[in-house]
C-alpha positions in Angstrom: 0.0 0.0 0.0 3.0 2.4 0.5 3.4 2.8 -2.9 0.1 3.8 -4.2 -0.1 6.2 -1.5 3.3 8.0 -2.1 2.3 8.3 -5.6 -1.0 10.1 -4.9 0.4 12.6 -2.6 0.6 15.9 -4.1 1.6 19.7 -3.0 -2.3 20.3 -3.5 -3.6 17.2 -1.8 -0.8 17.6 1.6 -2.2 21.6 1.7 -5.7 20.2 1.9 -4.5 17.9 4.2 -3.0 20.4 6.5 -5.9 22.5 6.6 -7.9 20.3 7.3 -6.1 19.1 10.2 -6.1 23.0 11.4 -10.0 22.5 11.3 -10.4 19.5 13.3 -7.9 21.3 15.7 -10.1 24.3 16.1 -13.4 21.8 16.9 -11.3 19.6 19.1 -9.5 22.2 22.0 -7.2 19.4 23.6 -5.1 19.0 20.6 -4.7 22.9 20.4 -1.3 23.0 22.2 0.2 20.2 19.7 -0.9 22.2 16.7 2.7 22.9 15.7 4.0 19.7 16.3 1.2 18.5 14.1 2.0 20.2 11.3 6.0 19.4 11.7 4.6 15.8 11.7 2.5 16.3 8.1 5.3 17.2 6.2 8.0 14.7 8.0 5.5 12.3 6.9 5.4 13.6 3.4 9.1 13.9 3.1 9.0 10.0 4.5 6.7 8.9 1.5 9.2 10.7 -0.9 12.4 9.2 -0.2 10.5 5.8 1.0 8.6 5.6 -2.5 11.5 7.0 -4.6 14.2 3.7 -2.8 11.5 1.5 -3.3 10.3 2.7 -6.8 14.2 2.4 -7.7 14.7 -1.4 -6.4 11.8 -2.8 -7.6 12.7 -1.1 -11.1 16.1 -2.8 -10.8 14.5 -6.1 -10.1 11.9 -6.5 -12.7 13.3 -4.6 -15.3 13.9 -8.0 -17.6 9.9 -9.0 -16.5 6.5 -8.1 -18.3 4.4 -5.9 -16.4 1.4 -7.3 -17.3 2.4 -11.1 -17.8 -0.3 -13.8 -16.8 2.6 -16.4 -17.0 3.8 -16.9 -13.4 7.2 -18.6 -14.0 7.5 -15.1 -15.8 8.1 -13.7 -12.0 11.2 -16.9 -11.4 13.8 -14.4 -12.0 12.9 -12.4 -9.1 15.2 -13.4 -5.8 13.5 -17.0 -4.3 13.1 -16.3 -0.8 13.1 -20.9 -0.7 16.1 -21.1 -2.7 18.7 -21.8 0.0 15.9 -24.2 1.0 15.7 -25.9 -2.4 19.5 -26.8 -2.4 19.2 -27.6 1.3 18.4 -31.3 1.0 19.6 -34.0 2.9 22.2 -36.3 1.7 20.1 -39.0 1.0 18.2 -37.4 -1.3 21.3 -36.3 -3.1 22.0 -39.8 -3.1 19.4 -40.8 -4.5 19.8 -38.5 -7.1 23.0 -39.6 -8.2 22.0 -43.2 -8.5 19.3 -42.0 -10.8 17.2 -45.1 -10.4 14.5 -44.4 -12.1 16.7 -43.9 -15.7 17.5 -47.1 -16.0 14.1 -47.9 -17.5 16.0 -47.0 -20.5 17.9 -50.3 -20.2 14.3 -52.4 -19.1 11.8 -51.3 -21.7 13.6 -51.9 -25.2 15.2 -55.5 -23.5 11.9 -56.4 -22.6 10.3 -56.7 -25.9 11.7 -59.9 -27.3 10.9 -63.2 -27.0 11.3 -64.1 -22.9 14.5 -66.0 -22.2 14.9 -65.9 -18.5 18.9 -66.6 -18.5 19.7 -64.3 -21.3 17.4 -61.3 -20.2 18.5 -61.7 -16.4 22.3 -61.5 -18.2 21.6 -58.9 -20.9 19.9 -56.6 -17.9 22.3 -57.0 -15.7 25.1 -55.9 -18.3 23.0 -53.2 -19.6 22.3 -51.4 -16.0 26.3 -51.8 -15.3 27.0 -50.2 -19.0 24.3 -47.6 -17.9 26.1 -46.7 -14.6 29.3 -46.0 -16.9 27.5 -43.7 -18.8 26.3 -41.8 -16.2 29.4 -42.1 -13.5 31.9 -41.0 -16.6 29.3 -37.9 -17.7 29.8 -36.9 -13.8 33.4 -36.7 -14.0 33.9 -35.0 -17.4 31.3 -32.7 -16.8 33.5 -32.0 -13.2 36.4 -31.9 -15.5 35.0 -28.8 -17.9 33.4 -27.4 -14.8 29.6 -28.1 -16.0 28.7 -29.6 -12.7 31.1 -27.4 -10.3 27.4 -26.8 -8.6 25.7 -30.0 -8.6 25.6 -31.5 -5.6 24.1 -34.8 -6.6 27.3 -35.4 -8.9 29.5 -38.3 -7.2 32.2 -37.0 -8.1 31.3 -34.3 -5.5 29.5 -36.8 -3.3 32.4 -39.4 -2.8 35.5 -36.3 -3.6 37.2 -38.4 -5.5 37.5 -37.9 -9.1 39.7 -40.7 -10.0 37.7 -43.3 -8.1 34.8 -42.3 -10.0 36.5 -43.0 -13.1 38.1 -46.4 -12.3 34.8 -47.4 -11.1 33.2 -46.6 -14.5 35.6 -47.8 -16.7 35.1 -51.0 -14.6 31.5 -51.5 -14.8 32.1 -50.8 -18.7 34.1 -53.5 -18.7 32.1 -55.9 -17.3 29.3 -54.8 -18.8 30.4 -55.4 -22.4 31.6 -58.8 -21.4 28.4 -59.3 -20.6 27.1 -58.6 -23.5 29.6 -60.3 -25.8 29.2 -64.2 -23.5 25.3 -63.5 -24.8 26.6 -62.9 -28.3 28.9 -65.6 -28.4 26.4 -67.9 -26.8 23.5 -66.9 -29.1 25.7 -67.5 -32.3 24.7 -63.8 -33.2 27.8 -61.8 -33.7 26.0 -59.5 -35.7 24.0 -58.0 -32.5 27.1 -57.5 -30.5 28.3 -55.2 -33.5 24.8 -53.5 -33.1 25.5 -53.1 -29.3 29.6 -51.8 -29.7 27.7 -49.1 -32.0 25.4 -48.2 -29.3 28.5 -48.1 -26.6 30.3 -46.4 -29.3 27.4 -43.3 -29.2 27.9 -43.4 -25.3 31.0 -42.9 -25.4 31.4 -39.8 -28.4 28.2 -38.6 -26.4 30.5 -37.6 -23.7 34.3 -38.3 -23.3 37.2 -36.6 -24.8 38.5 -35.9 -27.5 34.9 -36.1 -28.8 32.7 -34.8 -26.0 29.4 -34.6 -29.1 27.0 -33.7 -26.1 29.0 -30.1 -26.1 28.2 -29.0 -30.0 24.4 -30.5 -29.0 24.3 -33.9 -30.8 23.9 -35.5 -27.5 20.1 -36.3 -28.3 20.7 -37.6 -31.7 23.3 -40.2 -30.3 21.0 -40.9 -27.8 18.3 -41.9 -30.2 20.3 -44.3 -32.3 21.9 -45.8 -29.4 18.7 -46.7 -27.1 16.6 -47.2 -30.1 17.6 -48.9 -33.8 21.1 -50.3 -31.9 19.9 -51.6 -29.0 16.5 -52.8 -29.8 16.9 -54.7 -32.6 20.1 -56.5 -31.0 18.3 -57.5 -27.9 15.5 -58.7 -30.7 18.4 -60.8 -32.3 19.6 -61.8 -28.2 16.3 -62.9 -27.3 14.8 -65.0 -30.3 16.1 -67.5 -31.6 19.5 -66.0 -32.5 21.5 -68.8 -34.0 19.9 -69.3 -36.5 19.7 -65.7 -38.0 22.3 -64.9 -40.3 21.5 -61.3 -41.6 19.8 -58.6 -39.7 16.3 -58.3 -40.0 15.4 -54.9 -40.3 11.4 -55.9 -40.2 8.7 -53.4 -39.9 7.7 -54.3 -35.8 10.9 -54.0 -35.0 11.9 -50.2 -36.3 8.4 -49.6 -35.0 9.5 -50.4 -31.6 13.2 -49.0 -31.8 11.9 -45.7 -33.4 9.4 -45.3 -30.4 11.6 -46.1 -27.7 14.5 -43.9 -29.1 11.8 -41.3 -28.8 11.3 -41.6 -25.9 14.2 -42.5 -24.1 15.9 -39.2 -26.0 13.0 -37.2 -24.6 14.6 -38.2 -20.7 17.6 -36.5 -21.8 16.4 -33.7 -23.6 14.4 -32.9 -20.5 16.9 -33.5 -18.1 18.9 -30.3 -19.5 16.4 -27.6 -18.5 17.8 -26.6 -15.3 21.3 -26.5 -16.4 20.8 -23.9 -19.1 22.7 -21.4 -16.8 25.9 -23.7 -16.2 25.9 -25.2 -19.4 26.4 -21.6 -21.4 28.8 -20.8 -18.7 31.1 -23.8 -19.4 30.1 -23.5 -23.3 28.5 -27.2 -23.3 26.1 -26.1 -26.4 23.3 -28.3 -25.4 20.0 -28.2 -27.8 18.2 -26.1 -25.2 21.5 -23.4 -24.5 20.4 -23.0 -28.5 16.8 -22.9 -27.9 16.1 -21.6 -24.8 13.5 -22.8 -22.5 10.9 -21.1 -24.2 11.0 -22.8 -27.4 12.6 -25.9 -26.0 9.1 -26.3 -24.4 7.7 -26.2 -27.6 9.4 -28.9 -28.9 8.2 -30.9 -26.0 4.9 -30.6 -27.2 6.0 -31.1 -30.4 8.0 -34.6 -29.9 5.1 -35.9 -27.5 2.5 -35.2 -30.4 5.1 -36.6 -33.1 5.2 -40.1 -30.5 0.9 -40.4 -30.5 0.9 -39.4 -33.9 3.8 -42.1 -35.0 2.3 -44.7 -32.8 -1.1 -44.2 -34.6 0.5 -44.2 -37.8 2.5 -47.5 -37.5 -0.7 -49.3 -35.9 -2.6 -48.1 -39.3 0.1 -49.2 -41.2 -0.2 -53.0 -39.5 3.9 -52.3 -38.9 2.9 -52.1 -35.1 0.1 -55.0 -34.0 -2.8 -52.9 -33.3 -2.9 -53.7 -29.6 0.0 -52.1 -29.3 -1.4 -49.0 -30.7 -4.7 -49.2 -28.1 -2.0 -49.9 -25.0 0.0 -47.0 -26.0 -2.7 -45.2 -26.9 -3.7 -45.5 -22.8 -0.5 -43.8 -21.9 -1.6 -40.1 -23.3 -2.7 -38.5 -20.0 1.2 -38.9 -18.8 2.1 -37.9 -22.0 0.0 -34.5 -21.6 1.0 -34.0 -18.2 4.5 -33.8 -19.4 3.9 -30.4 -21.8 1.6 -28.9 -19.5 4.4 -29.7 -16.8 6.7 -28.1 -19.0 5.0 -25.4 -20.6 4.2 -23.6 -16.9 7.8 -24.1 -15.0 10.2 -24.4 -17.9 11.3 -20.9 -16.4 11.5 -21.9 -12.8 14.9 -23.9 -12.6 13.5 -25.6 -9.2 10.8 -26.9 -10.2 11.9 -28.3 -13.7 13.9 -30.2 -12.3 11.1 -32.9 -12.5 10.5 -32.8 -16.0 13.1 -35.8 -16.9 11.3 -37.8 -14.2 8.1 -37.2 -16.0 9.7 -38.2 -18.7 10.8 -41.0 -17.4 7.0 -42.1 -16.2 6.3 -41.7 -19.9 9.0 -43.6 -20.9 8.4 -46.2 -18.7 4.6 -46.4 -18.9 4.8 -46.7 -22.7 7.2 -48.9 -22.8 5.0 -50.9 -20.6 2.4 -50.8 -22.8 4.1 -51.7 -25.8 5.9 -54.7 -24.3 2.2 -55.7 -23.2 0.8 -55.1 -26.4 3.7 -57.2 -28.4 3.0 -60.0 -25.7 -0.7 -60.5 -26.3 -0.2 -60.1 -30.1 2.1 -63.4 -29.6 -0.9 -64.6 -28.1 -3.8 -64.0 -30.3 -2.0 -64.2 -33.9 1.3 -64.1 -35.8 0.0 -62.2 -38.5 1.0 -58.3 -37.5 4.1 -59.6 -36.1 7.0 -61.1 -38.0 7.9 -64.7 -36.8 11.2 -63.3 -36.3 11.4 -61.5 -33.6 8.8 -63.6 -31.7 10.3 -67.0 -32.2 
C-alpha cells in the first residue's frame, strides 16, 4: 500500500491535508497546544513517503526490469530473488544420493530389452550388463562434466558426493568392462555376432556422447546419439539376443521391430532432452552447447509438445500401417494423459529452474509407462495371432 499512496500525494492534496487538520484542531480544544508539532509531523511524513517511494520505486525497477508488467505467465516472475532457494539446495544427503544413483533412468535399459521373446537366463544377463553399462555412462558424464566445470554446482554429482574424481573413473571404466563382457558371452552364446556389432555401435554413441576428445554432447548432438543408441542399436540386437539368435544370419530390419526401436528412441531421447532444463545457466557458462542453450526454455518447451505429439501421432501411424500389431497401438494409446501431463508440466515451470527439475522424471513415467504398454501389447499379439508380427522376432 505504501506505494500507491506515495504516488497520490501531491503539493495540492498535503495543503488540503494540512488545513484540514487546522479545522479538526479548532473543533477539538485538547489538541490545540500540539498544533505545531502537528503540522511538523504532516510534512515529515510527506518527506518520508518521498524518499521511501523513490528507494522503493528504484529497487523494484532494478529487479523486474527484464519481466512483463502485465504477464499472466507466473514462471515469468522466477527471476525475481526465491526467498526458498537456499531451501531448495538444502536437502539432505540422501536425497542427493538418490539422485546420483538416478534409479529411475534405468528404465531406459528395461523397456527396449523387454520386448523380445522371454528367455529368463539371457534377459536376467543382458539386464544386468546393460544397467552396469548404464552406470558408466552416467558415473563417466559426472566426471567430465566435473572436469569442464559443468557440474562445479551439482551436488548430486558423485564426483562431488564421494570427492574423488579418480575413483569415479576407475569405477566406470570398470563397470564398462564388465558390462560389455556381458554382452559379448550373450553374443557368443546366441551364435549372433551381428548384434554385438549393433551393441559396440550403441556403446560407441555413449561414449562420443561424452568423453574426450569427442565430448558430441557439447556441439548439442547428444540427443541424436542418444536416439540411435537406445533405439535402432539396442533394440533390434536385444530382438536378435532374445529369439532364436543362431539361426539368423542377416539382420532383419522388419517393420515391428523399427516400429519399436523408433518409439523407444523417442522416448528414451526425450529423458535427456528434458533433463537439460535446469542447467541452461551452467551449461552456457562452461560453453556445453546443449539443444536447449540454442533454444532456450521457451521454445525448447515447444518442442516438448512437439515430440510428444510426433510419438501419438507415430504410434497411430505405424498401428494403421499394421507395422505395429494394433494392440499395441490401443495400449499405447492409454499412456496419453502422462504424455500431456508432461507439456503442460513443461509449458508452466520451464522458467523456474527448481521446479523443472522434475521434468526428466516425468519423462521418465512416460518412458516407462509406454514402454509398458508396448511390451504388453507385443506380448498379447504373440498370443492372439502371428500375422501383424514377423515370426522373427517372436520365435
Amino acid at each position: 500500500m505504501l506505494m500507491p499512496m506515495a504516488m497520490a500525494v501531491s503539493n495540492s492534496s498535503m495543503v488540503s491535508g494540512v488545513k484540514n487538520l487546522q479545522s479538526h484542531m479548532t473543533r477539538y480544544p485538547g489538541v490545540l497546544h500540539s498544533s505545531k508539532q502537528s503540522l511538523q509531523f504532516c510534512f515529515d511524513a510527506r518527506i518520508f513517503f518521498e524518499k521511501t517511494y523513490n528507494r522503493t520505486h528504484s529497487e523494484i525497477n532494478q529487479r523486474c526490469r527484464c519481466l512483463p508488467l502485465n504477464s499472466k505467465d507466473k514462471s515469468d516472475y522466477s527471476a525475481l530473488p526465491n526467498p526458498y532457494e537456499d531451501e531448495a539446495e538444502d536437502v539432505s544427503r540422501a536425497t542427493l544420493i538418490w539422485r546420483a544413483i538416478k534409479l529411475p533412468i534405468y528404465s531406459v535399459a528395461l523397456v527396449p530389452l523387454s520386448t523380445g521373446t522371454f528367455s529368463t537366463r539371457r534377459y536376467l544377463l543382458l539386464l544386468a550388463s546393460s544397467v552396469l553399462i548404464i552406470t558408466w555412462l552416467n558415473l563417466s558424464n559426472d566426471v567430465y562434466d566435473f572436469d569442464t566445470g559443468a557440474d562445479k554446482n551439482k551436488k548430486e554429482s558423485v564426483v562431488n558426493l564421494v570427492g574423488s574424481r579418480i575413483g569415479t573413473l576407475v569405477a566406470a571404466y570398470s563397470l564398462l568392462i564388465l558390462g560389455f563382457i556381458g554382452l559379448s558371452w550373450v553374443s557368443v552364446e546366441a551364435g549372433n555376432m551381428r548384434a554385438i556389432l549393433l551393441l559396440t555401435c550403441a556403446v560407441i554413441c555413449g561414449y562420443i556422447y561424452q568423453c574426450p576428445p569427442f565430448r558430441l554432447s557439447y556441439q548439442g548432438l547428444g540427443e541424436p546419439l542418444c536416439f540411435a543408441a537406445f533405439g535402432p542399436f539396442a533394440t533390434t540386437a536385444f530382438y536378435l539376443l532374445l529369439g532364436s539368435a543362431s539361426e539368423i544370419h542377416y539382420i532383419p530390419l522388419t517393420g515391428t521391430i523399427l516400429s519399436v526401436s523408433l518409439l523407444v528412441g523417442l522416448t528414451t531421447t526425450l529423458i535427456l532432452f528434458c533433463s537439460h532444463f535446469h542447467q541452461v545457466e551452467g551449461d552456457l557458462a562452461v560453453g556445453k552447447m546443449s539443444p536447449l542453450v540454442r533454444l532456450g526454455t521457451e521454445r525448447g518447451s515447444v518442442v516438448v509438445k512437439v515430440a510428444v505429439l510426433t510419438l501419438y501421432s507415430l504410434l497411430v501411424a505405424l498401428g494403421l500401417s499394421r507395422d505395429l500389431p494394433l494392440i499395441c497401438s490401443f495400449l499405447c494409446a492409454l499412456t496419453l494423459p502422462m504424455g500431456k501431463l508432461v507439456v503442460s508440466y513443461v509449458e508452466e515451470n520451464h522458467k523456474n529452474k527448481w521446479k523443472i527439475f522434475m521434468a526428466k522424471y516425468y519423462c521418465v513415467r512416460l518412458h516407462t509407462l509406454f514402454g509398458a504398454a508396448l511390451v504388453a501389447g507385443l506380448v498379447a499379439a504373440r498370443m492372439l495371432t502371428n500375422r501383424h508380427v514377423p515370426k522373427l522376432v517372436f520365435q
